[in-house]
C-alpha positions as CSV (number, residue, x, y, z in Angstrom):
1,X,-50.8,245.3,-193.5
2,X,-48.8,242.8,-195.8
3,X,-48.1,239.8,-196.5
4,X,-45.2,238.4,-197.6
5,X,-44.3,235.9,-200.6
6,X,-47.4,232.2,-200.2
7,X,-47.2,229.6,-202.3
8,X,-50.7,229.2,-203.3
9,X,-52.6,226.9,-205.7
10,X,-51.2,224.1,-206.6
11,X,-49.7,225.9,-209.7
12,X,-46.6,227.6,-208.0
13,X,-47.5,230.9,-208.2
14,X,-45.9,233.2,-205.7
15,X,-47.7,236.5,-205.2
16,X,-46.7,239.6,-202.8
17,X,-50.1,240.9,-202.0
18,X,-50.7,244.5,-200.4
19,X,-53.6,243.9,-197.9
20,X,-56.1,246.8,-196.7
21,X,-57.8,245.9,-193.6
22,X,-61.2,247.4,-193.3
23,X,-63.2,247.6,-189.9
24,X,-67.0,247.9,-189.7
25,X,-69.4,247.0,-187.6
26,X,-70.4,244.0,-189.9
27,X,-70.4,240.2,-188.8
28,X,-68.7,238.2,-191.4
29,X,-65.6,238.7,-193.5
30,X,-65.5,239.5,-196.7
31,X,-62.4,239.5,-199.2
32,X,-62.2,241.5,-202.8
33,X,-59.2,241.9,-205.3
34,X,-59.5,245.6,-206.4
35,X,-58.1,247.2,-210.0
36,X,-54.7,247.8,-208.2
37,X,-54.6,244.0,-207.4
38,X,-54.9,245.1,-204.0
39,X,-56.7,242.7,-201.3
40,X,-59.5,244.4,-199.5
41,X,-60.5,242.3,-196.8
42,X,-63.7,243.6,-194.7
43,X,-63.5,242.3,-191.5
44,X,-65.6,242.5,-188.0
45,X,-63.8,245.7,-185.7
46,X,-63.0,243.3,-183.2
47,X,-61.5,240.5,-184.6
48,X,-57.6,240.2,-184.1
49,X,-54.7,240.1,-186.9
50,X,-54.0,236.6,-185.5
51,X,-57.6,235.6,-186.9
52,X,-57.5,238.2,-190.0
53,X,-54.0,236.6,-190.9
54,X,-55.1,233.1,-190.7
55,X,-58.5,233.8,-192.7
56,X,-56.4,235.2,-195.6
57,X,-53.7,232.7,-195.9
58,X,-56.6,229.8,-195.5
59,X,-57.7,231.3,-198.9
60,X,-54.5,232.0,-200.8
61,X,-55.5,229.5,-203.4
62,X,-58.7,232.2,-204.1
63,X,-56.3,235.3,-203.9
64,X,-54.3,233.8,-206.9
65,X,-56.8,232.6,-208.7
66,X,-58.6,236.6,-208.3
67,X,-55.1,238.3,-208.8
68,X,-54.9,236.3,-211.9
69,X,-58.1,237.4,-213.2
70,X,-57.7,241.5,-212.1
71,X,-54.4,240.9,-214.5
72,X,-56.3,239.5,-217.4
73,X,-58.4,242.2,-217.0
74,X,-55.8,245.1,-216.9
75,X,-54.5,243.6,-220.4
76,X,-57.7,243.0,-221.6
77,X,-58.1,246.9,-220.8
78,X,-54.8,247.9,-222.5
79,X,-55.2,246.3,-225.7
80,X,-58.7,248.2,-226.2
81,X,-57.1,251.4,-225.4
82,X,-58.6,254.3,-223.8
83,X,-61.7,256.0,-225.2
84,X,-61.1,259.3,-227.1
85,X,-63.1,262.7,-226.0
86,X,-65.1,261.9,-229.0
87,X,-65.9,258.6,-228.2
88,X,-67.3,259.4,-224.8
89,X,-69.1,262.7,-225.7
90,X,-70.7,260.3,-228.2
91,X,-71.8,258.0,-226.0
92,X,-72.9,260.4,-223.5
93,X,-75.1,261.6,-227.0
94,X,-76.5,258.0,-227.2
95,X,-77.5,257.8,-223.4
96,X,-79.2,261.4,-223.1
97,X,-81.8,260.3,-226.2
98,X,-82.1,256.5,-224.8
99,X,-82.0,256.7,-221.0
100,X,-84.2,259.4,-220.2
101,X,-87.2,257.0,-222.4
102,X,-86.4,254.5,-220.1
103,X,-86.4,255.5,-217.4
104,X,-89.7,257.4,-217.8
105,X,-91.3,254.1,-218.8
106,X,-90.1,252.5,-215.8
107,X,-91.2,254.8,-213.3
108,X,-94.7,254.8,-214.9
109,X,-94.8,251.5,-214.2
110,X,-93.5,251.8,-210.4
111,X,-95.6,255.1,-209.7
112,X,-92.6,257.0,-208.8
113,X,-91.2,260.4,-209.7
114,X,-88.0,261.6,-210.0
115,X,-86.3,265.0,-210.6
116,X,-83.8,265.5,-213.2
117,X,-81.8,262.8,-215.3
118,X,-77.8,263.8,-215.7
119,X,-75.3,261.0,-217.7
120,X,-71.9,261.9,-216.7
121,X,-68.3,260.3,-216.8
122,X,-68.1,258.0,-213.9
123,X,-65.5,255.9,-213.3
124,X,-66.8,254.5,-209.8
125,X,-70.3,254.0,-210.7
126,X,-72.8,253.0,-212.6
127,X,-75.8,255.3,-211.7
128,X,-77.1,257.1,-208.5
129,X,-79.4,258.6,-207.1
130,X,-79.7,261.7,-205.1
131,X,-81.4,263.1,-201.8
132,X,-83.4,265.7,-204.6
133,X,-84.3,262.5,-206.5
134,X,-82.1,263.5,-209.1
135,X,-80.7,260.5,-211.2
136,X,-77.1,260.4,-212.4
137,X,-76.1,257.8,-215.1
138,X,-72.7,256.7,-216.9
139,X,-72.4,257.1,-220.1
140,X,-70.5,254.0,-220.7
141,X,-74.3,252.1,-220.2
142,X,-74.7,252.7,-224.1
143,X,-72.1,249.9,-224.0
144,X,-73.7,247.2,-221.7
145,X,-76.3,244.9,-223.0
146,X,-80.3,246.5,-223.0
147,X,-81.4,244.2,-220.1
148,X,-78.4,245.5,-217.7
149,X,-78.9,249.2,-218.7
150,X,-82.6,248.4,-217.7
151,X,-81.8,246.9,-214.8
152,X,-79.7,250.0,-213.7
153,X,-82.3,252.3,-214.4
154,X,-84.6,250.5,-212.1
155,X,-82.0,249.8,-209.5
156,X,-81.8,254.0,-209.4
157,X,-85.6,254.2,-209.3
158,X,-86.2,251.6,-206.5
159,X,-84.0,254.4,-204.5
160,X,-86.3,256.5,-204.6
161,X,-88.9,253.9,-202.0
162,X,-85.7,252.6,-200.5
163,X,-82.1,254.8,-200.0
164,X,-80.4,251.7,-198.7
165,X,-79.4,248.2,-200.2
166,X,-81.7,246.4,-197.7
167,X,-83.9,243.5,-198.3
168,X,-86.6,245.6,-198.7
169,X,-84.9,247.5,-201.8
170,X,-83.9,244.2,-203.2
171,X,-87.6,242.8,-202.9
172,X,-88.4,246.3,-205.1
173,X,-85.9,245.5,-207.8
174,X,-87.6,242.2,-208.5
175,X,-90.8,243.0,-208.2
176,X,-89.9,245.1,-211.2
177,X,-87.2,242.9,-213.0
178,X,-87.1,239.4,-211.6
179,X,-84.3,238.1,-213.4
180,X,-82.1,240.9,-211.8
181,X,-79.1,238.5,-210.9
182,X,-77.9,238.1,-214.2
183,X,-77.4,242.0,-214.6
184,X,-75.8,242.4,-211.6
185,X,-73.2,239.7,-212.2
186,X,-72.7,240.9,-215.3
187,X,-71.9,244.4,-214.5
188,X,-69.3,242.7,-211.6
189,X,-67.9,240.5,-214.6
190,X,-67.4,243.4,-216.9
191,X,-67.2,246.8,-215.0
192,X,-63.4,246.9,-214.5
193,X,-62.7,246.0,-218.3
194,X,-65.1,248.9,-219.7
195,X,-64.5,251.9,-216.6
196,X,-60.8,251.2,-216.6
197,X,-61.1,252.5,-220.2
198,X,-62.4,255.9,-219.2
């Protein structure tokens, strides 16, 4: 789906936008400007392209405004370059002597056990966590601040009570870290600018 040339906000700024539609089984709509500058719009499976349509040029003013921001991003990304091989088998160095600690400490303090700890080169992820309880981490968390990497950590380790993003999950993550939010926003604010780099 496309759509074609909108003025939008106020400013004049005309912006060709390539749409992808995305049909679930959810209830609400939900828009997101991906690295491409591509609009992802999530939408109910039923609801028609009259509605999809009017929902997205209702909110051009936010599309411009998030374009704008996905292209400060992609020069803020090519002016800090690429890493090197060296740079990331030197972080990955970093992580396998500081993650594994923390994560150890955390799960003593949850009661939970995990299998193995891997860091790898991820460029859709931060961490994860496996079906064997295995825990995979990016390497590029040696670059965040000490209280998201923590809160990573613990966000992989709460899968292991709760394989799902559910309330329930959420209520484990600040059981353990209360001030959460920050983190997460934080690693929304900032992910494209340090994984584009990979």
């Amino acid at each position: 789906m496309r759509c074609g040339e909108s003025q939008t906000g106020g400013a004049g700024l005309q912006e060709k936008l390539e749409i992808q539609i995305v049909r679930s089984d959810r209830k609400t709509v939900a828009m997101k400007v991906d690295n491409s500058s591509r609009l992802i719009v999530r939408v109910p499976k039923a609801m028609p392209d009259s509605a999809i349509d009017a929902f997205v040029r209702e909110r051009m003013d936010w599309i411009a405004r998030h374009l704008r921001l996905a292209e400060a991003r992609e020069a803020q990304i090519a002016a800090a370059g690429k890493f090197s091989e060296r740079e990331v088998r030197e972080l990955a160095d970093q992580a396998l002597k500081v993650i594994p600690e923390r994560a150890a400490f955390f799960a003593r303090q949850m009661g939970v056990r995990y299998g193995g700890i891997a860091i790898r080169r991820q460029r859709t992820r931060w961490g994860s966590c496996s079906s064997r309880r295995n825990l995979n981490f990016n390497c590029l968390l040696m670059l965040v601040p000490p209280e998201v990497r923590d809160y990573v950590i613990v966000h992989e380790l709460c899968h292991l009570r709760e394989m799902n993003h559910s309330p329930k999950f959420w209520g484990e993550v600040g059981k353990v870290l209360p001030g959460y939010r920050e983190s997460r926003k934080w690693l929304r604010d900032n992910q494209a600018a340090l994984i584009g780099r990979l």
